[in-house]
Every structure is written in C-alpha cells, then in structure tokens.
C-alpha positions as CSV (number, residue, x, y, z in Angstrom):
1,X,-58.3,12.3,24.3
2,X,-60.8,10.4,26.1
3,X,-64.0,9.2,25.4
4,X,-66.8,11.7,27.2
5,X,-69.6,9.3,26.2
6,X,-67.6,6.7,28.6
7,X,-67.9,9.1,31.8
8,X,-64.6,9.5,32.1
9,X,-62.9,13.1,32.0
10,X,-61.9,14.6,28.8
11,X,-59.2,16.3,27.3
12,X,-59.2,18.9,24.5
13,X,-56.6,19.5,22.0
14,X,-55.7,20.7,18.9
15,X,-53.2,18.9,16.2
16,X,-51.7,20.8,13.1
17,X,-49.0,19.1,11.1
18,X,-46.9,21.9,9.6
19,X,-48.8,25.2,8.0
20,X,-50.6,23.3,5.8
21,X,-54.3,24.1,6.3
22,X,-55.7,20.9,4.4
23,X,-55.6,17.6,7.1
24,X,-56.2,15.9,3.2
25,X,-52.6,16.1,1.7
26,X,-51.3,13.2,3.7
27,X,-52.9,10.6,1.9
28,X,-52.8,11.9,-1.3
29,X,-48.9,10.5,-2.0
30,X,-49.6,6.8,-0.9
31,X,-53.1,6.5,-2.3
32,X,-51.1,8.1,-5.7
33,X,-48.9,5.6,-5.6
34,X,-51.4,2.6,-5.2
35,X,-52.7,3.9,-8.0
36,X,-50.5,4.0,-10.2
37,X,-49.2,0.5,-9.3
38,X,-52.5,-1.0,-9.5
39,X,-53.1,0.7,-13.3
40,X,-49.6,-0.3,-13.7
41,X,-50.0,-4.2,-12.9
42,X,-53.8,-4.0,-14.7
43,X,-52.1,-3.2,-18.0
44,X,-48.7,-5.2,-17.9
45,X,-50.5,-8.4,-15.3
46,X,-49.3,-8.9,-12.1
47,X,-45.8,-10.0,-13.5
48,X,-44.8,-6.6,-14.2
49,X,-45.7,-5.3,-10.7
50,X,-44.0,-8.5,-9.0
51,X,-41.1,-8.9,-11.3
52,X,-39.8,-5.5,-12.2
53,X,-41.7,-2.6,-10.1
54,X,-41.6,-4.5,-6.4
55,X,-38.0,-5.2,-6.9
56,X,-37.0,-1.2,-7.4
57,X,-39.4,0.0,-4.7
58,X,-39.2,-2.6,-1.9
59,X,-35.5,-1.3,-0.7
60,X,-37.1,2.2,-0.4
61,X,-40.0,0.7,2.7
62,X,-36.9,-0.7,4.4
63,X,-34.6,2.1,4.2
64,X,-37.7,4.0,5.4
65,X,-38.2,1.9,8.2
66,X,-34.6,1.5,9.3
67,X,-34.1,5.4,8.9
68,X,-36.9,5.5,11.2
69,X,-35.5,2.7,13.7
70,X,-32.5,4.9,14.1
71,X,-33.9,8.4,14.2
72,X,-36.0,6.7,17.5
73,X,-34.0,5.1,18.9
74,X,-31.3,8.4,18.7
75,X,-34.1,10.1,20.5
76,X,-35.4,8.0,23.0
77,X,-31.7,6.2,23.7
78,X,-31.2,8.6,26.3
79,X,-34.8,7.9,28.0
80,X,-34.1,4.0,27.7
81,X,-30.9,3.9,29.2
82,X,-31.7,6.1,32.1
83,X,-35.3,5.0,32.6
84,X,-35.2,1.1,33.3
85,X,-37.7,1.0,35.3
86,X,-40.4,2.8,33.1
87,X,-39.0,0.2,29.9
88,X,-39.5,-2.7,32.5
89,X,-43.1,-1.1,33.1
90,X,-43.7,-1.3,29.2
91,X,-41.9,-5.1,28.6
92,X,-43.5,-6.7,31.4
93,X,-47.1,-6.7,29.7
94,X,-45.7,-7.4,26.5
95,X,-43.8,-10.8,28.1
96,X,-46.8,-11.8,29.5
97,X,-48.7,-11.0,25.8
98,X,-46.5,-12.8,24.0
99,X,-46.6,-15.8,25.8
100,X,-50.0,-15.8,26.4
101,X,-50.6,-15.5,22.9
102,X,-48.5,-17.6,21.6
103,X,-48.5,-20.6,24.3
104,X,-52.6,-20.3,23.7
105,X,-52.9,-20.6,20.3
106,X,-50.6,-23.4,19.8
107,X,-52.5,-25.0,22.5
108,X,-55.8,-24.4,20.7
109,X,-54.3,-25.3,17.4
110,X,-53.0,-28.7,18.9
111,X,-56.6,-29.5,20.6
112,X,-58.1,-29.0,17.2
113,X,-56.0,-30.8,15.2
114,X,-54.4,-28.9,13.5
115,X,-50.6,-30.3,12.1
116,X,-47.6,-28.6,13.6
117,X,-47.1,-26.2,10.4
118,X,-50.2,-24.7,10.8
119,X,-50.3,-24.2,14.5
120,X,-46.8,-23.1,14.4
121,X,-48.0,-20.1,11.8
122,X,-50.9,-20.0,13.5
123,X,-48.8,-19.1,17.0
124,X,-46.5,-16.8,15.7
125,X,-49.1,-14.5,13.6
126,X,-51.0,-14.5,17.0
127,X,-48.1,-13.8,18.8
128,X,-46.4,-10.9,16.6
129,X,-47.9,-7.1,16.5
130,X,-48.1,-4.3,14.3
131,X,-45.3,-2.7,15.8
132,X,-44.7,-0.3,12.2
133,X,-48.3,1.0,13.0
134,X,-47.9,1.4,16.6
135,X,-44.8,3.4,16.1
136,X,-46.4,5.7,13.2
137,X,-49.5,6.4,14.7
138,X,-47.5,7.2,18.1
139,X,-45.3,9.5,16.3
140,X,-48.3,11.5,14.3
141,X,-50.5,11.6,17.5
142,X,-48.3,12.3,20.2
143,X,-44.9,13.1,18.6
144,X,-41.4,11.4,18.7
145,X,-40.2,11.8,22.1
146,X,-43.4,10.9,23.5
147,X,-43.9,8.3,26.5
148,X,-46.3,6.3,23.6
149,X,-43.6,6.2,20.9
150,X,-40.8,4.8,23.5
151,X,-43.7,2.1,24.4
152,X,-43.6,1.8,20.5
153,X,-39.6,1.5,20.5
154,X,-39.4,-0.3,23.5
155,X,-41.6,-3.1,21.6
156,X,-39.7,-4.4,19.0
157,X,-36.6,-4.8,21.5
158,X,-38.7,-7.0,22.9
159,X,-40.7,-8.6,20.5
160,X,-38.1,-9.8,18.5
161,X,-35.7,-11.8,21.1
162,X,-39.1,-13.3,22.4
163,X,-40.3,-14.7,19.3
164,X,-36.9,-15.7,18.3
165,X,-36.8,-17.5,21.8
166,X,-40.2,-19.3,20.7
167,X,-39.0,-20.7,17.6
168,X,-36.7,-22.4,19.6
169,X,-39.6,-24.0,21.8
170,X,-42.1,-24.6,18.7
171,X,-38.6,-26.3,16.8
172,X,-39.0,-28.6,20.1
173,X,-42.3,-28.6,20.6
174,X,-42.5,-30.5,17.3
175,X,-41.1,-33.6,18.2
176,X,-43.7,-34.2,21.0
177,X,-46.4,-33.4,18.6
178,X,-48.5,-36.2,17.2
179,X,-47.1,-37.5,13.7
180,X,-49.5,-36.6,10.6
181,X,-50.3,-40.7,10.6
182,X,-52.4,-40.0,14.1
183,X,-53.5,-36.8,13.6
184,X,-57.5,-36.7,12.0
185,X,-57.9,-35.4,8.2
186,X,-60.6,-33.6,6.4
187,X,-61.0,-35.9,3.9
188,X,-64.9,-36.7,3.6
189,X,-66.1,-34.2,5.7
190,X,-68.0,-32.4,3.1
C-alpha cells in the first residue's frame, strides 16, 4: 500500500471484487451510459438531454447516494457513537481545513479584487471536498467498515454544519466589504 520507491516499507495485497475474473466490467455500465446520453443529446441537442433525460435520471444519483448515506452510517453508527475520540481525531484536521481554506481564499480573493460574489464562490469551492469520491474509493479499496470509510462518513457530518456556519460569516462579511463603486474593474486592461 505504500510507495517502495519512497523508502518507506511496503505492503502487499491482493483485491478481488466478487468471482469475476475481469477488473474491466466495472466501468463498462457508466462509460455505457455516457454513451448513450451523449449520442442521445448529439441527435435530439442538448435540450433533449437537459429537458427530458436529466429530469428521469437525476432522482436515481440521489437515491443512490442517500441509500448509501444510510447503509454507512448503519454500519459505522456503532463505531461513531462509541469511538469519540477517534471521530474527534478525524474532525479536528478537517476544522482546521475548512477554515484554512476558506478564511484564505476569501482573504486572497479580497486582496485581489475580486467583488464579494466571486470571492464568496471562490471560498466555498475551496473550502468544500469531494466527499462522494472519498467515500467510494474508501469503500472499493478498503471496504465499508473500514477506519478510511468512517474518516469518509465522519466528513460530511462535519463539512456540512461548517460551511453552513461560513455562510453565515461571508452573509456578514459582505457588509464590511468594499462597495463595487471602490473596488477596481477590468475595463481597459486589454
């Protein structure tokens, strides 16, 4: 699991999903269905994909995702609630992430000149993570009780009170920011 090449020790093992013999069948169902929604969209434009197709397939990615919120959290509920201290070891560093981020880039955005809607955007993309990813590759990897997926669990409990707490600070923030009369443009600076 670690790099050799980095002169640290190394750690052999060996992954098999199921008793398929093939690593290649995973991808062949989404990269399917890419495909068929991009030759789908090509012939009927982009309407059709936006205004009939998205419609019937987006509540399928979030009954995915809450299906796998709950299956999680039924699993690792035990570990949170009678680990504290190890969930206090994973949200400390993502505190101090968050408002690193987040204070930083709304700081850099501000020095630059950039108008509170922009470094407000600009903050919170910083600030948020991939948490989806995090938790899938955790799961495939190192599998669903692991210590890495309750560090992916643990996240968006988290993550999402924080950044709710920070659009309470940017919503104030905005009033001591300069007005767009003050602030420079970019008009003439080509």
């Amino acid at each position: 699991m670690l790099p050799g090449w980095l002169g640290l020790r190394t750690v052999g093992s060996n992954y098999r999903s199921g008793g398929s013999q093939r690593p290649s069948h995973l991808p062949r169902h989404p990269a399917g269905g890419g495909y068929l929604t991009r030759t789908i969209g090509e012939r009927g434009g982009t309407g059709v994909v936006r205004d009939q197709a998205h419609p019937r397939i987006a509540p399928f990615a979030l009954y995915g995702l809450l299906y796998t919120i709950v299956i999680l959290f039924a699993l690792q509920g035990h570990t949170i609630t009678s680990h504290p201290t190890d969930v206090a070891r994973i949200a400390l560093p993502l505190l101090a992430y968050f408002a690193i981020m987040w204070f930083g880039t709304f700081a850099y955005g501000r020095a630059i000149g950039l108008p509170y809607e922009r470094t407000a955007t600009l903050s919170f993309t910083a600030a948020g993570n991939n948490f989806e990813l995090a938790i899938a590759v955790a799961i495939g990897v190192f599998g669903v009780t692991s210590g890495e997926a309750l560090a992916g669990v643990v996240g968006p409990l988290i993550e999402v009170p924080v950044l709710v707490g920070l659009v309470y600070v940017s919503l104030w923030a905005r009033g001591h920011y300069p007005s767009r009369s003050t602030q420079p443009t970019m008009e003439g600076a080509q």
